[in-house]
N, C-alpha and C positions, 0 to 999 in steps of 0.2 A: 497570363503570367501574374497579374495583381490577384486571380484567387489562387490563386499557388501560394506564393509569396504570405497570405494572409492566412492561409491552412497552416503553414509552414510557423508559423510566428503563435498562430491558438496551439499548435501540437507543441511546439516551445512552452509557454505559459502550463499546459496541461503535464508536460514532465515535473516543471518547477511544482505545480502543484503535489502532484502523484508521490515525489520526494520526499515533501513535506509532509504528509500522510506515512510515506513510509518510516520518515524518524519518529514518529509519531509512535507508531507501531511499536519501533524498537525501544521506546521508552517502554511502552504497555508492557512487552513482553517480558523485561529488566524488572519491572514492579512487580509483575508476577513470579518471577524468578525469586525474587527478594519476599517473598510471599511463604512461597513454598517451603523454603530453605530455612525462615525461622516459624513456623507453624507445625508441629505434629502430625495435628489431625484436622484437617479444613470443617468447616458446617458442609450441608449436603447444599444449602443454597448458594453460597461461596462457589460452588464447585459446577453448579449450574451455571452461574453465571461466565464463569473464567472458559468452560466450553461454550455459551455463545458468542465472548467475545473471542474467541481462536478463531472459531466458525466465520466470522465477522473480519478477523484479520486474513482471511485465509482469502475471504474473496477481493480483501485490497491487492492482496498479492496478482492472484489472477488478471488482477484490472492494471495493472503494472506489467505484467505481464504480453497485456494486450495491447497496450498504449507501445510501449515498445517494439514490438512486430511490425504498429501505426506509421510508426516513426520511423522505422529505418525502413520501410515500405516508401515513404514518401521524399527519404533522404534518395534514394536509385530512382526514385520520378526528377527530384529535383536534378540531381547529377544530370 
């Protein structure tokens, strides 16, 4: 029951985390938005980049994603 309990309480802290990453996110993505929209024509390196961080944001999602399934996986243990 106490490593339940104690899973329970790291997969708590690991959402607050994962959260935090994801406004995180939504700010990046709001910057690049505001990027786009007063810019013409990007450099070609701009544009490299802006694709590896989507790439990048793309797997916080997934990990969000996962932690999630985690959690409500261990919310029907705990139940």
């Amino acid at each position: 029951m106490e490593q339940l309990t104690t899973a329970w309480k790291q997969y708590g802290e690991d959402v607050q985390q994962t959260a935090q990453q994801v406004r995180m996110v939504q700010q990046n993505i709001e910057q690049y938005a505001n990027m786009v929209q007063n810019t013409v024509t990007l450099p070609v390196d701009t544009m490299n980049r802006m694709v590896g961080d989507f790439n990048r944001l793309s797997g916080y999602v997934e990990r969000v994603s996962a932690r999630t399934g985690e959690i409500n996986g261990m919310k029907d243990l705990y139940n």
